[in-house]
ZAVEX-904866 format. One line per field, with one value per residue (C-alpha): x, y, z; residue number from 1; residue in one letter. Coordinates in steps of 0.2 Angstrom, whole numbers, plus 5000, padded with zeros to 4 digits. Layout:
<recs>
x <- X / ...;
y <- Y / ...;
z <- Z / ...;
n <- NUM / ...;
res <- A / ...;
</recs>
This chain:
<recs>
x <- 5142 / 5148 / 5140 / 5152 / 5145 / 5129 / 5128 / 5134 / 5119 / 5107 / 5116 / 5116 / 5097 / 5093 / 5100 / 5091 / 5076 / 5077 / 5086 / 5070 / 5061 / 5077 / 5076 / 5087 / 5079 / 5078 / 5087 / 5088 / 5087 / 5103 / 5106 / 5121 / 5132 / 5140 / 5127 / 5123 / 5141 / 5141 / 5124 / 5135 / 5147 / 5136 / 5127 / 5142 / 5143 / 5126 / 5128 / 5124 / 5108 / 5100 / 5102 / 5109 / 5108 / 5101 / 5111 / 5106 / 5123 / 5139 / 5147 / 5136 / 5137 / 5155 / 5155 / 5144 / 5153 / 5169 / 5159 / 5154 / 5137 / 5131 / 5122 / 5106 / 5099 / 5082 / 5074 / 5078 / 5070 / 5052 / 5052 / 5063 / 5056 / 5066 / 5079 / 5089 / 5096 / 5102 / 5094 / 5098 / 5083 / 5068 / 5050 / 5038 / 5030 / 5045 / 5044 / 5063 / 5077 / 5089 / 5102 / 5118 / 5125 / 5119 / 5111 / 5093 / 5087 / 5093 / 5088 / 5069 / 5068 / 5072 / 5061 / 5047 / 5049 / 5051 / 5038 / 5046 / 5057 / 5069 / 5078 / 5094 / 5101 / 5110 / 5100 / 5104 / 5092 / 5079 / 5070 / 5051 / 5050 / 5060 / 5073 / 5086 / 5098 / 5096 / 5086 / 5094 / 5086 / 5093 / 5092 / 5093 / 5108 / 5101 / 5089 / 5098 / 5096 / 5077 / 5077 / 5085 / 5072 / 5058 / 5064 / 5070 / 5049 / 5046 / 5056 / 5071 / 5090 / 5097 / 5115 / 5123 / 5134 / 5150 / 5160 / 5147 / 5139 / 5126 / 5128 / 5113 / 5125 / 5115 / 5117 / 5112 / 5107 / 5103 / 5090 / 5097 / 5084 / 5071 / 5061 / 5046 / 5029 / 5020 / 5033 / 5019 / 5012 / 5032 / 5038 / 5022 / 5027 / 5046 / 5044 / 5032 / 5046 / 5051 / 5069 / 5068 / 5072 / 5068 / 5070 / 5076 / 5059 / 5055 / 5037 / 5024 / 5033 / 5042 / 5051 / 5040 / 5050 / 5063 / 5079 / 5086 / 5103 / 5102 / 5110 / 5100 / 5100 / 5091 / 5074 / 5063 / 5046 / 5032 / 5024 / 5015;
y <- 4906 / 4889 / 4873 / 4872 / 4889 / 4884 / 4871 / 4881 / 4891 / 4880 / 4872 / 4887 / 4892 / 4874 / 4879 / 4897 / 4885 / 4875 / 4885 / 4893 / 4876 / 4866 / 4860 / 4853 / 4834 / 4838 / 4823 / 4827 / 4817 / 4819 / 4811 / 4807 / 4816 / 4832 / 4847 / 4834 / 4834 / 4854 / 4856 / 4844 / 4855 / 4871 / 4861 / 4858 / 4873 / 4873 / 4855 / 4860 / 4866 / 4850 / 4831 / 4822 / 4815 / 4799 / 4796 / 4787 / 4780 / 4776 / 4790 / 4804 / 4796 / 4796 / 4816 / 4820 / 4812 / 4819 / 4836 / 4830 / 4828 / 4811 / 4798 / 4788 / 4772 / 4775 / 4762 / 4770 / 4787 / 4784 / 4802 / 4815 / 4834 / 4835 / 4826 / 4837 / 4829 / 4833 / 4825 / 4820 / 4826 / 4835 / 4841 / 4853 / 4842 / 4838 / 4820 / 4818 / 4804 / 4799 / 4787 / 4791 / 4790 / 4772 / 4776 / 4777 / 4763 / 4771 / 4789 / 4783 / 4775 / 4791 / 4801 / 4791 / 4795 / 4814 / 4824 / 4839 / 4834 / 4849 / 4844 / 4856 / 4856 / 4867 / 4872 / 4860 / 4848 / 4856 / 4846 / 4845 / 4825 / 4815 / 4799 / 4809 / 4805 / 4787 / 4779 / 4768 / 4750 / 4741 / 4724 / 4709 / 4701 / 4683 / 4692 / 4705 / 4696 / 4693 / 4711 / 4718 / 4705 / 4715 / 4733 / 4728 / 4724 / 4741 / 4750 / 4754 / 4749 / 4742 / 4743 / 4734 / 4747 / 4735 / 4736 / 4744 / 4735 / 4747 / 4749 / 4734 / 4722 / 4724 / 4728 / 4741 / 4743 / 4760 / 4764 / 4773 / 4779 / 4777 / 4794 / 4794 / 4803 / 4796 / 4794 / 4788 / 4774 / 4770 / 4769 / 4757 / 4746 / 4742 / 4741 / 4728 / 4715 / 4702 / 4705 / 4725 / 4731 / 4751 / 4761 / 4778 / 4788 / 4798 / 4802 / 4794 / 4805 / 4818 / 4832 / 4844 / 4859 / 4863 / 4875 / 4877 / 4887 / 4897 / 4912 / 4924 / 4916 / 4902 / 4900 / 4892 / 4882 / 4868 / 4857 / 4862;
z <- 5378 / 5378 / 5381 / 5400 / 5402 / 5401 / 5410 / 5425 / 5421 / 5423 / 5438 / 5447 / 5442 / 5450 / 5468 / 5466 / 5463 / 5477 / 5492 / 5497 / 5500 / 5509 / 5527 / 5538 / 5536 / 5517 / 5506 / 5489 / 5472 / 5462 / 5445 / 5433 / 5420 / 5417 / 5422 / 5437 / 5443 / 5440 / 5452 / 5465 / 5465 / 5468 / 5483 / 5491 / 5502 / 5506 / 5513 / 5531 / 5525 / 5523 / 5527 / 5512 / 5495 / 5487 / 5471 / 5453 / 5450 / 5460 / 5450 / 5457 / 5475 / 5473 / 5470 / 5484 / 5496 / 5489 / 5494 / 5513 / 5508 / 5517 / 5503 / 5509 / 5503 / 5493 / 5502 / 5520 / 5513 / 5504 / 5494 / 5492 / 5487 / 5473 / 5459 / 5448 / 5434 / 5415 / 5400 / 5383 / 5374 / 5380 / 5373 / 5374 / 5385 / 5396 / 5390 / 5389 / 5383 / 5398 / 5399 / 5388 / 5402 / 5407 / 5422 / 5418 / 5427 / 5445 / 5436 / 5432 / 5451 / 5458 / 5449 / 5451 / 5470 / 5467 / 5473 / 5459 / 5446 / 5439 / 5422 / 5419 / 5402 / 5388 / 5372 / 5363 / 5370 / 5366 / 5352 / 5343 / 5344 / 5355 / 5345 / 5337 / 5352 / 5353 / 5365 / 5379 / 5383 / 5397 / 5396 / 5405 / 5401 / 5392 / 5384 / 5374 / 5357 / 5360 / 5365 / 5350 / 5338 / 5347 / 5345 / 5324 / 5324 / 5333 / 5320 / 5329 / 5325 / 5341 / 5344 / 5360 / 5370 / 5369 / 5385 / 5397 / 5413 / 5422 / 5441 / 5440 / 5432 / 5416 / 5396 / 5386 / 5368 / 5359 / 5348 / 5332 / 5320 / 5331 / 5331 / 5344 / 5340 / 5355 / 5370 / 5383 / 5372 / 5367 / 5385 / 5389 / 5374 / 5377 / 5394 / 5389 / 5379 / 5392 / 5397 / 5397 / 5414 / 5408 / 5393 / 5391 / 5390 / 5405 / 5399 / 5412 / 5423 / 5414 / 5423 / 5431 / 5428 / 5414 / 5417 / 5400 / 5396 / 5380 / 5375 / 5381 / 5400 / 5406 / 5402 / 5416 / 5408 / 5415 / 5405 / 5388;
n <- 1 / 2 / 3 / 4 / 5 / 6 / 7 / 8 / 9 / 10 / 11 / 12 / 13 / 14 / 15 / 16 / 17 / 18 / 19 / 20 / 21 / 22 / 23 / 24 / 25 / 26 / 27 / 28 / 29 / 30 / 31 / 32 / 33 / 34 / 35 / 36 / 37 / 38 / 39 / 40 / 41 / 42 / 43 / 44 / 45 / 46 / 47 / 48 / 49 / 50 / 51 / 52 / 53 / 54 / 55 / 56 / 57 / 58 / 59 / 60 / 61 / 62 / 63 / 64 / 65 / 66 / 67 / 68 / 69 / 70 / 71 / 72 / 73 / 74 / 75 / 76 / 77 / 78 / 79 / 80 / 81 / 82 / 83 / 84 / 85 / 86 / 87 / 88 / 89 / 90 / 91 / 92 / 93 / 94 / 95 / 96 / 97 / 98 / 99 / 100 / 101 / 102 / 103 / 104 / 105 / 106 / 107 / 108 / 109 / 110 / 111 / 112 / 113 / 114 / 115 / 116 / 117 / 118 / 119 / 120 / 121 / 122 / 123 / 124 / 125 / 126 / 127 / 128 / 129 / 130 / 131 / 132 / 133 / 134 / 135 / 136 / 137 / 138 / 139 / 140 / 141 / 142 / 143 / 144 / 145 / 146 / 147 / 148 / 149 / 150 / 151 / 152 / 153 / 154 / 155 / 156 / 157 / 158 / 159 / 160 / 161 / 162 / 163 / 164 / 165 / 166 / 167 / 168 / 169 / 170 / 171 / 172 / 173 / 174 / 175 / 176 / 177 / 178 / 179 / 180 / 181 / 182 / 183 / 184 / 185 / 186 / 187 / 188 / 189 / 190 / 191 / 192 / 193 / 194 / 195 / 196 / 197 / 198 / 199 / 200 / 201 / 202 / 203 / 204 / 205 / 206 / 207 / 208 / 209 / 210 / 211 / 212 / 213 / 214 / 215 / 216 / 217 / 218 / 219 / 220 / 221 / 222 / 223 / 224;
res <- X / X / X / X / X / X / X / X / X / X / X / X / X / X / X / X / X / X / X / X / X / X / X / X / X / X / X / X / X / X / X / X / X / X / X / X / X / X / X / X / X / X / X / X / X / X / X / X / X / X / X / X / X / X / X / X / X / X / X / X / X / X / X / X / X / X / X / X / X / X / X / X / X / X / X / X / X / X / X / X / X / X / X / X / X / X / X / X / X / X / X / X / X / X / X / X / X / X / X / X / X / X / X / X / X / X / X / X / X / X / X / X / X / X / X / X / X / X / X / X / X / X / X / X / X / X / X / X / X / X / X / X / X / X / X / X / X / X / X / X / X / X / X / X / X / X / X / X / X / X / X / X / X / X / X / X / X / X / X / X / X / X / X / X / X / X / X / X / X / X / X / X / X / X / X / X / X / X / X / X / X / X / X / X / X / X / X / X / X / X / X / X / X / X / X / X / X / X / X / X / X / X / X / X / X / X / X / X / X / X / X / X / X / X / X / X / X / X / X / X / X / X / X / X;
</recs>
C-alpha cells in the first residue's frame, strides 16, 4: 500500500470510531495536515449528523467549510468529545511530536480540551524514542535568539523555519538532533524558557487512542 493509501485507512477507521458516539449538538476537534484533511473529507457527508467543527489552523477551518460543515470558536464551546489529528512521530506510550505543519500551538489547545484524543497516522510514524523528526518550538518573535541560546544548552540544534508565520503571528524553530528519552520532563523544560509559547511534545496529554495504517490494516492501540 502506499502512504496516500494509508492514510485513507486510518481516516476512514477514525469515522468508524467515532459514528457510534455522534450526536446532533456534537462539535468535534479537527487538526491540521494531510491525513487530517483526508478525515474532513470522510466527515463530510455525515455533516448533518452532528453540529460542527473547531479547527487548529485556518487551513483545516478552510476545508471544513468547503464541506458545509459549520466551524465554532473554541472559546464559545468549552470541550469537545473528540480531536482527530495526524502526528509526526509517536510512542509506545502515545507521547507524539506535532507540528511540521506549524500548527501545534492551536493543535496542543484543542487537545487539551478533548475529552478523547484519536491520533491517525501511516506506519511510518511509529517510533521507539521520540526526536528523529525534529521537534517544533514556537517562539515569541523578539525572543527567538534567546530561545535558540537555551535549546543549544539543552542539546538541541535549532533551526529557524525561514519564511513561516503561525496563524498566532509567531516563529518557529526546529530541533534537529534532538532525541528525547523522557518526553514529559522535555515538554515541562522548554515550555519553561521565557519566550516559548509551546513546543512540539504532545506528552502531558498524549493521544488516548492510536489508528495506525500498516500493511496488514490498521492497527487500533491505547497507551503502553
Amino acid at each position: 500500500m502506499t502512504q496516500d493509501e494509508l492514510k485513507d485507512a486510518v481516516a476512514a477507521a477514525a469515522i468508524d470510531e467515532i459514528r457510534p458516539r455522534l450526536e446532533r449538538d456534537s462539535v468535534l476537534g479537527i487538526g491540521t495536515g494531510s491525513t487530517a484533511n483526508r478525515f474532513i473529507d470522510r466527515l463530510a457527508p455525515l455533516r448533518d449528523d452532528f453540529r460542527g467543527a473547531v479547527a487548529s489552523s485556518e487551513a483545516s477551518a478552510e476545508r471544513l467549510r468547503g464541506h458545509g460543515i459549520e466551524v465554532f470558536e473554541l472559546n464559545s464551546v468549552g470541550t469537545v468529545p473528540f480531536y482527530i489529528d495526524g502526528a509526526d512521530e509517536v510512542n509506545a506510550h502515545l507521547h507524539l511530536i506535532k507540528g511540521g505543519g506549524g500548527a501545534l500551538t492551536r493543535e496542543k489547545i484543542v487537545a487539551a480540551c478533548a475529552e478523547r484524543f484519536i491520533c491517525i497516522v501511516d506506519a511510518s510514524k511509529r517510533v521507539e524514542r521520540l526526536g528523529e523528526f525534529p521537534l517544533p518550538v514556537e517562539v515569541i518573535p523578539m525572543a527567538r535568539s534567546y530561545v535558540a541560546r537555551e535549546l543549544v544548552r539543552l542539546g538541541a540544534d535549532p533551526v529557524y523555519r525561514e519564511g513561516v508565520v503561525t496563524d498566532n503571528g509567531n516563529q518557529i524553530l526546529d530541533c534537529y538532533d534532538f532525541p528525547i528519552d523522557d518526553p514529559l520532563t522535555m515538554e515541562a523544560r522548554l515550555n519553561a524558557i521565557v519566550g516559548v509559547v509551546t513546543n512540539g511534545l504532545f506528552a502531558a496529554r498524549g493521544a488516548d487512542v492510536l489508528l495506525l495504517g500498516t500493511e496488514q490494516g490498521v492497527e487500533r492501540t491505547t497507551p503502553a
